[in-house]
C-alpha positions as CSV (number, residue, x, y, z in Angstrom):
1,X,-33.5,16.6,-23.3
2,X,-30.9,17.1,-25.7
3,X,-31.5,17.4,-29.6
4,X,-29.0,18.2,-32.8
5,X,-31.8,20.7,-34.3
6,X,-33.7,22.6,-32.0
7,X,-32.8,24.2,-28.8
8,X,-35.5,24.9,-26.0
9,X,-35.2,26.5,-22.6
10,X,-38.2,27.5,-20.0
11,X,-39.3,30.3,-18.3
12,X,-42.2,30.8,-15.6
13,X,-44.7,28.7,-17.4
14,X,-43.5,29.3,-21.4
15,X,-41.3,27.0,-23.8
16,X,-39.0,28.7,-26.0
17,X,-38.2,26.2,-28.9
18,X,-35.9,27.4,-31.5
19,X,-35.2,25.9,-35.1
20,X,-32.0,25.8,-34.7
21,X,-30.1,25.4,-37.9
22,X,-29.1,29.1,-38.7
23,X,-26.6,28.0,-41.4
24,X,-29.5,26.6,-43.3
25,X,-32.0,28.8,-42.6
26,X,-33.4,26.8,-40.3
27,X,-34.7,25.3,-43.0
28,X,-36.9,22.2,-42.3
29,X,-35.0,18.9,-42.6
30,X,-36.3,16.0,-41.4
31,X,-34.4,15.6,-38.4
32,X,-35.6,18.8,-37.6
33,X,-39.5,18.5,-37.8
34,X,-39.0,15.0,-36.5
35,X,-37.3,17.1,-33.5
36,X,-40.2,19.6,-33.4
37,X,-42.8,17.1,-33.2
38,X,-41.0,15.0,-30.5
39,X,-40.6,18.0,-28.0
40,X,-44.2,19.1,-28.4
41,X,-45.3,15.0,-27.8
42,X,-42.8,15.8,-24.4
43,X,-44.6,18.8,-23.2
44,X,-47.8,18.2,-24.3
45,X,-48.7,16.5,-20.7
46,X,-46.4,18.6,-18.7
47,X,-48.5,20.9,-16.5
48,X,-45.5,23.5,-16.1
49,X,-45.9,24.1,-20.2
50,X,-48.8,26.6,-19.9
51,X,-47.5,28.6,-23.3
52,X,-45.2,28.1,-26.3
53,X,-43.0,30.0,-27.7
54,X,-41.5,29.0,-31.8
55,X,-38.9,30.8,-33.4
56,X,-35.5,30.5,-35.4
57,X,-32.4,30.7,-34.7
58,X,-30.2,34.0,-36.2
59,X,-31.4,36.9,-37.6
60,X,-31.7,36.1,-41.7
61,X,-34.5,33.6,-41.2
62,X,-37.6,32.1,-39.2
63,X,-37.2,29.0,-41.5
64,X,-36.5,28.8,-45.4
65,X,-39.2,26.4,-45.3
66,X,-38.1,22.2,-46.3
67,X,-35.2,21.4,-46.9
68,X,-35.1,20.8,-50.8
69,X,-31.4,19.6,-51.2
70,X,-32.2,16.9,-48.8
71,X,-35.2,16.0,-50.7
72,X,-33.7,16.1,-54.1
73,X,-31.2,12.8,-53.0
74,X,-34.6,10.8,-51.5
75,X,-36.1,7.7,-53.7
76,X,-40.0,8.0,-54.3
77,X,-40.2,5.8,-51.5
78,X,-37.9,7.7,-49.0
79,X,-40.2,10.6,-49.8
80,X,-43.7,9.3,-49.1
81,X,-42.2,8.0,-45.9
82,X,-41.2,11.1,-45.0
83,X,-43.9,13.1,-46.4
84,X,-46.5,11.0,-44.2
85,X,-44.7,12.1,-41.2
86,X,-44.8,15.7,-42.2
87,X,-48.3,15.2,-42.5
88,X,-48.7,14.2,-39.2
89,X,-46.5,16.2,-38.0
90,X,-48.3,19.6,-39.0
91,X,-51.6,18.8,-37.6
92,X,-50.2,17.9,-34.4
93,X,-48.6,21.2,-34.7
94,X,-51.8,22.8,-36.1
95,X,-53.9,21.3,-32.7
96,X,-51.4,21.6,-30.4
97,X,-53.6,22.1,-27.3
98,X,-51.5,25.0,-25.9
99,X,-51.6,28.0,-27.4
100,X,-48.2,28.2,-29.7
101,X,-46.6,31.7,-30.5
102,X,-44.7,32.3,-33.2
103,X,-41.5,34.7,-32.7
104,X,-41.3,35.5,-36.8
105,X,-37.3,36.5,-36.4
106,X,-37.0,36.4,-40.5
107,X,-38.0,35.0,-43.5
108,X,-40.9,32.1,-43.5
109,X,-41.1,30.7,-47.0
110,X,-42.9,27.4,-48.1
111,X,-43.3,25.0,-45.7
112,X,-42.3,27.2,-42.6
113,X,-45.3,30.1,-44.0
114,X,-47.7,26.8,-43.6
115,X,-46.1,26.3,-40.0
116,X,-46.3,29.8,-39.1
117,X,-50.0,29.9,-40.5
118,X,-50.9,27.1,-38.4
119,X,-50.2,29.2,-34.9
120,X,-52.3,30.5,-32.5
121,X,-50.5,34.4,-32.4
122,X,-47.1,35.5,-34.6
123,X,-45.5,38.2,-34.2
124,X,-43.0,39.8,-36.2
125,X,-40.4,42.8,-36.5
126,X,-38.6,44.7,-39.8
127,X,-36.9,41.4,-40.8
128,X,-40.1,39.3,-41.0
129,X,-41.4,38.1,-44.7
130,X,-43.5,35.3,-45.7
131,X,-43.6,33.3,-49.6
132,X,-46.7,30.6,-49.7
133,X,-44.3,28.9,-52.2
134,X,-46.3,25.2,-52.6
135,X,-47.7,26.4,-56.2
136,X,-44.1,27.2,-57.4
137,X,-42.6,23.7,-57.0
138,X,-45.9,21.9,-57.8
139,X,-47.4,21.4,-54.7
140,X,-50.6,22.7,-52.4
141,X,-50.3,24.1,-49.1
142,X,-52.1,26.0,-46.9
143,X,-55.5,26.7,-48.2
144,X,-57.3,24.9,-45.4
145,X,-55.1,26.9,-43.1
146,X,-54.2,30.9,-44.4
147,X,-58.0,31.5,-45.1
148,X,-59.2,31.6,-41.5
149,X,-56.8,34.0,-40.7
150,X,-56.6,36.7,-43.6
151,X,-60.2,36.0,-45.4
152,X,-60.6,33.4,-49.1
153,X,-59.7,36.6,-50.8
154,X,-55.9,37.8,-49.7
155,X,-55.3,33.7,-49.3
156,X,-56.6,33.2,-53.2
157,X,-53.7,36.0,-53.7
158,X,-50.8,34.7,-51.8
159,X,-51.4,31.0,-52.9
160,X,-51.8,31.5,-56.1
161,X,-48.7,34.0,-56.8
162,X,-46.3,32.7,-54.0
163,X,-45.1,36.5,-53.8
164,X,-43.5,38.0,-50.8
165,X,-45.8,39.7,-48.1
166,X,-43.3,41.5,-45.8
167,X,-43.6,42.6,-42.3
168,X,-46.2,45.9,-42.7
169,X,-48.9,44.7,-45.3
170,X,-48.2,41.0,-43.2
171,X,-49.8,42.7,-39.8
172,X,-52.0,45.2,-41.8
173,X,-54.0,41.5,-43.5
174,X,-54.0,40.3,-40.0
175,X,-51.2,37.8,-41.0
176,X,-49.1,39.1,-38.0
177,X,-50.7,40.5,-34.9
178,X,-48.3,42.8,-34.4
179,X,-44.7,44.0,-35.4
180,X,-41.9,45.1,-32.9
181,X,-38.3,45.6,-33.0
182,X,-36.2,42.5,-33.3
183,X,-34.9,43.7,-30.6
184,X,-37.8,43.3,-28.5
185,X,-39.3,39.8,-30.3
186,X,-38.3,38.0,-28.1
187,X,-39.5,39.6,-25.1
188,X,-42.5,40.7,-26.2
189,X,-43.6,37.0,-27.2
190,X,-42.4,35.9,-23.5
191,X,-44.6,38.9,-22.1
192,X,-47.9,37.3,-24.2
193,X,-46.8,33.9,-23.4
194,X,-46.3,35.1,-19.5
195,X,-50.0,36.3,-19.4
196,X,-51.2,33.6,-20.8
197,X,-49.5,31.3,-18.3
198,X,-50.9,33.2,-15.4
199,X,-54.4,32.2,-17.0
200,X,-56.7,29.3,-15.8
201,X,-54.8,26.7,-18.3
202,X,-58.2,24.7,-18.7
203,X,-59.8,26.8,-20.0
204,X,-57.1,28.5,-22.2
205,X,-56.9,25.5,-23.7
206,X,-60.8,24.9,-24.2
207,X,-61.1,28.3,-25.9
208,X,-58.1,27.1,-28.4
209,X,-60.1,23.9,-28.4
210,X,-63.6,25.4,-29.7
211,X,-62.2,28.2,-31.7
212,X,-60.6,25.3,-33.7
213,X,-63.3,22.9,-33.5
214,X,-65.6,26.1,-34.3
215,X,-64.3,26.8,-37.9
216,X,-67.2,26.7,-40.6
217,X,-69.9,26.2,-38.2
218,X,-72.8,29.1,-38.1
219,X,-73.4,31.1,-35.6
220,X,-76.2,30.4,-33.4
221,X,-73.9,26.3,-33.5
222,X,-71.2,28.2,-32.2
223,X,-72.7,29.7,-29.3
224,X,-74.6,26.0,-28.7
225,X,-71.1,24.2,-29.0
226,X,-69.9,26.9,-26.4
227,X,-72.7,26.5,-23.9
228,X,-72.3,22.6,-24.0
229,X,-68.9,22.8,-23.3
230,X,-69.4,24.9,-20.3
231,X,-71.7,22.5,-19.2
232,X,-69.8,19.4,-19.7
233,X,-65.9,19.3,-20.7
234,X,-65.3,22.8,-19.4
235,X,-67.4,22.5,-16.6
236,X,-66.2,25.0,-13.6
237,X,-67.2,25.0,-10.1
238,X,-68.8,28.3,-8.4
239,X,-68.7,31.5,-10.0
240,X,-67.0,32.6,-7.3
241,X,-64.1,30.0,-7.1
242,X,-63.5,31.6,-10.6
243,X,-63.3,35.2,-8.9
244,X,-61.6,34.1,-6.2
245,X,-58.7,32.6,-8.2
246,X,-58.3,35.5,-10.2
247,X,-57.7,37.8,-7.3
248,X,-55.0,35.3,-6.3
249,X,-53.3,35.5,-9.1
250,X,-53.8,39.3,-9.0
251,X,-52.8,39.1,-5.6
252,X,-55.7,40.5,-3.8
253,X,-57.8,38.9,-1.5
254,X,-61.2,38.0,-2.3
């Protein structure tokens, strides 16, 4: 399919999609998210997705988060239209039931930190820097979202000063998983995205599934909402089918 905003290619089981407006910044227009959101509806069902992969195009910026220019000409109207979609829009992104990887090439500021908050893995190289900007232009943004991954404490920070959090403190606060070489970015999100492709993709998908669904709940109700699932959604057959398969894909016989 072809789009004005994103590009997106495929390789053994992984999605590349890339915000493609470098002479922006990628930053997020309309036409873009609406882009976005309409290629992940497309591949949501297609059994040869097993893993995404997000990232932007160039080498200044991941995103420079929405595209404000564009907002400033909107009536009040235009922009609650609009602003419902994004809505939308992020939570599909946020549960999208394949596991997402962010390829942080750059800069994430505003609305692309949310995004890149809202994957499953990021990983970044020297370039990478995020700005939670929503309290500078008199919004709110990401507190259901940052928290879960870097603790009330270093979110409270961010949030509340919008200052930028570069590449090193970003994977030292657990922001980033890990940082590589732009150089390597690319590849070294295909190689994650690869292993998680060779995976069963049920139940890939059911771990992403009750991890989400898990946030907030105690312990002892996490364990209960695990064993349940095994038992019902996420039944499997014989312990053994499981082996079996694995030595498949490992290539040794059972």
């Amino acid at each position: 399919m072809s789009y004005q905003y994103i590009l997106t290619d495929r390789v053994e089981g992984a999605e590349i999609i890339t915000l493609n407006r470098p002479e922006k910044l990628n930053a997020l227009s309309f036409g873009l998210a609406k882009e976005l959101d309409d290629e992940l509806t497309r591949i949501e069902t297609d059994d040869e997705v097993k893993a995404v992969i997000l990232t932007g195009a160039g080498e200044r910026a991941f995103s420079a988060g929405a595209d404000i220019h564009e907002m400033a000409g909107m009536s009040s109207e235009e922009l609650a239209e609009r602003q419902a979609f994004r809505n939308d829009a992020t939570w599909h992104l946020a549960t999208f039931p394949k596991p997402i990887i962010g390829a942080i090439n750059g800069l994430a500021y505003g609305g692309a930190a949310l995004y890149s908050s809202t994957l499953d893995i990021r990983i970044g190289c020297e370039r990478t820097s995020f700005r939670f900007l929503a309290a500078s232009y008199g919004r709110v943004n990401s507190s259901w979202s940052l928290p879960t991954i870097i603790g009330l404490p270093k979110a409270k920070e961010l949030l509340y000063t919008g200052r930028e959090v570069k590449a090193e403190e970003a994977e030292r606060i657990g922001l980033l998983n890990q940082v590589v070489p732009s150089g390597e970015l690319l590849d070294t999100a295909m190689a994650m995205a690869q292993m998680i492709a060779k995976n069963d993709d049920r139940m890939v998908q059911g771990l992403k599934r009750l991890l989400l669904e898990d946030i907030g709940m105690g312990y002892r109700e996490r364990y209960d909402n695990e064993e349940e699932a095994r038992a019902t959604w996420l039944l499997a057959g014989h312990p053994r089918e499981g082996f079996k398969g694995f030595l498949d894909r490992k290539g040794q016989r059972a």
